[in-house]
C-alpha positions as CSV (number, residue, x, y, z in Angstrom):
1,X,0.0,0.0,0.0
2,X,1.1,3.7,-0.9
3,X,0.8,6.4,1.7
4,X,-1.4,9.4,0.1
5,X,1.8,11.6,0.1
6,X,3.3,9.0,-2.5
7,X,0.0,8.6,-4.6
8,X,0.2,12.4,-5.4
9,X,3.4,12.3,-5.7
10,X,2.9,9.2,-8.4
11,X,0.5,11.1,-10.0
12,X,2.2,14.0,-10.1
13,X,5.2,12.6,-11.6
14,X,3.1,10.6,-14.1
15,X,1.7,13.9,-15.7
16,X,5.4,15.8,-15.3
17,X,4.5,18.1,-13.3
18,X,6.7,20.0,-10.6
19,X,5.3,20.6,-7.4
20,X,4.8,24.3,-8.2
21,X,2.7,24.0,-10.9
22,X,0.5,20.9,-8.6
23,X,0.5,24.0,-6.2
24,X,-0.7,26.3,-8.8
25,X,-3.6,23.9,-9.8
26,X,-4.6,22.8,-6.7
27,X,-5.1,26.5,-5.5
28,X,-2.0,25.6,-2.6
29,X,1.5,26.8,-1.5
30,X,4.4,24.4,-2.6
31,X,5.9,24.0,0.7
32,X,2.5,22.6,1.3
33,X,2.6,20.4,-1.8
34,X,6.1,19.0,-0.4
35,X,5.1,18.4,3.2
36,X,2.0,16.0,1.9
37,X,4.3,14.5,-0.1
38,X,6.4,13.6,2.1
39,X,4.4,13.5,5.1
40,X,5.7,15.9,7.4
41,X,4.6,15.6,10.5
42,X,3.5,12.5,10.6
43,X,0.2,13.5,9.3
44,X,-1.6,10.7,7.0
45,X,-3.9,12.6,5.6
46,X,-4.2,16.6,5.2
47,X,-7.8,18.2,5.3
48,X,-10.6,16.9,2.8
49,X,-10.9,20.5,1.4
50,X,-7.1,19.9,0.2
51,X,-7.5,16.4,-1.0
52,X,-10.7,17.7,-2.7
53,X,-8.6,20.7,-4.3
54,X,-5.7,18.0,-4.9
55,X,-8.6,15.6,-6.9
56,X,-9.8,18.3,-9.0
57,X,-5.8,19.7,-10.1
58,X,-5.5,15.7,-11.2
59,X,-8.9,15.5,-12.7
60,X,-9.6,12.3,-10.5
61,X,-11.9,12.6,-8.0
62,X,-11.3,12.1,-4.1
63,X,-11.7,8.4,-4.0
64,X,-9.0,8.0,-6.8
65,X,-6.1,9.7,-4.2
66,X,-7.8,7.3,-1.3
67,X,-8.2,3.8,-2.2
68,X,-4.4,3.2,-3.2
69,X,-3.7,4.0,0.6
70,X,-6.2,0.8,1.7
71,X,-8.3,3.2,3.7
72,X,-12.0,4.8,2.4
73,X,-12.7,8.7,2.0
74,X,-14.8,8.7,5.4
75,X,-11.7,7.1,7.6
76,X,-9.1,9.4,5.4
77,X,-11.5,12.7,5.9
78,X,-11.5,12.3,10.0
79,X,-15.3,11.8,9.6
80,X,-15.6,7.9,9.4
81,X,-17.6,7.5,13.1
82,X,-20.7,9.2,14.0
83,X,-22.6,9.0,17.3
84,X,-25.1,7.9,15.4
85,X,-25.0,3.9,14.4
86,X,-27.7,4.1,11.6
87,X,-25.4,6.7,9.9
88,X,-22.4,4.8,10.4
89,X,-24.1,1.1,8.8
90,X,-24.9,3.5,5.6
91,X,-22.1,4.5,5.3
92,X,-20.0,1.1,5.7
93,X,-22.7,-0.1,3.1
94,X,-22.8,2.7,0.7
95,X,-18.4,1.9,0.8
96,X,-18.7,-1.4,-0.4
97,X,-20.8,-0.7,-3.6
98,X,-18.9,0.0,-6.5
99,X,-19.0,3.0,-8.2
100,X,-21.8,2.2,-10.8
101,X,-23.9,1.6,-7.9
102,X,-22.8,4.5,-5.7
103,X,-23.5,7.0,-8.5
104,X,-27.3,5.4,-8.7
105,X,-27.8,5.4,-4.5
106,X,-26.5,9.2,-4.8
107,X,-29.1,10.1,-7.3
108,X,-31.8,8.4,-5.8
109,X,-30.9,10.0,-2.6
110,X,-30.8,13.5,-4.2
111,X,-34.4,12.5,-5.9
112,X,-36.0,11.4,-2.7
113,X,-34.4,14.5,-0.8
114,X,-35.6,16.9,-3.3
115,X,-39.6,15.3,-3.6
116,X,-39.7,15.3,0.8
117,X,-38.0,19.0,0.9
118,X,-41.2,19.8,-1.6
């Protein structure tokens, strides 16, 4: 498994890019860009809004950066436990579907959210 500082550096390298022009993309400093990369301290993941940004620069989205690392978006954002259990079963559930399937629950839950708000 790959630590997300060496997926971004993977794909950064893939598309020959320099860190300063990741940092320009992503809407971030370089020094940042570096620290992720190489994990300075000791920090696994940085904050969702600059995986997000990070994603988007790559043209990937979120899960792409995530999955190589062996852990899910929810346990890589800080958000994967909720105090509530019914919450926390969806989204175990809604992880193990692939994406096909995750893109269909999405819409339907979008549908059903927009016919109740109404």
């Amino acid at each position: 498994m790959e630590t997300f500082g060496q997926v971004v550096k993977r794909e950064r390298a893939a598309r020959g890019w320099s860190q300063q022009r990741l940092a320009n993309e992503a809407g971030l400093n370089r020094s940042h860009v570096g620290q992720i990369e190489r994990q300075d301290g000791g920090i696994a993941f940085p904050q969702y809004e600059t995986i997000l940004a990070i994603s988007r620069a790559f043209g990937l989205i979120p899960r792409q950066l995530i999955e190589p690392t062996g852990r899910t978006i929810m346990e890589a954002s800080g958000q994967y436990k909720t105090d509530d259990t019914e919450v926390d079963e969806l989204v175990q559930l809604f992880n193990r579907l692939p994406d096909d399937d995750r893109d269909r629950l999405i819409a339907i839950a979008r549908a059903f959210y927009q016919l109740r708000k109404d």
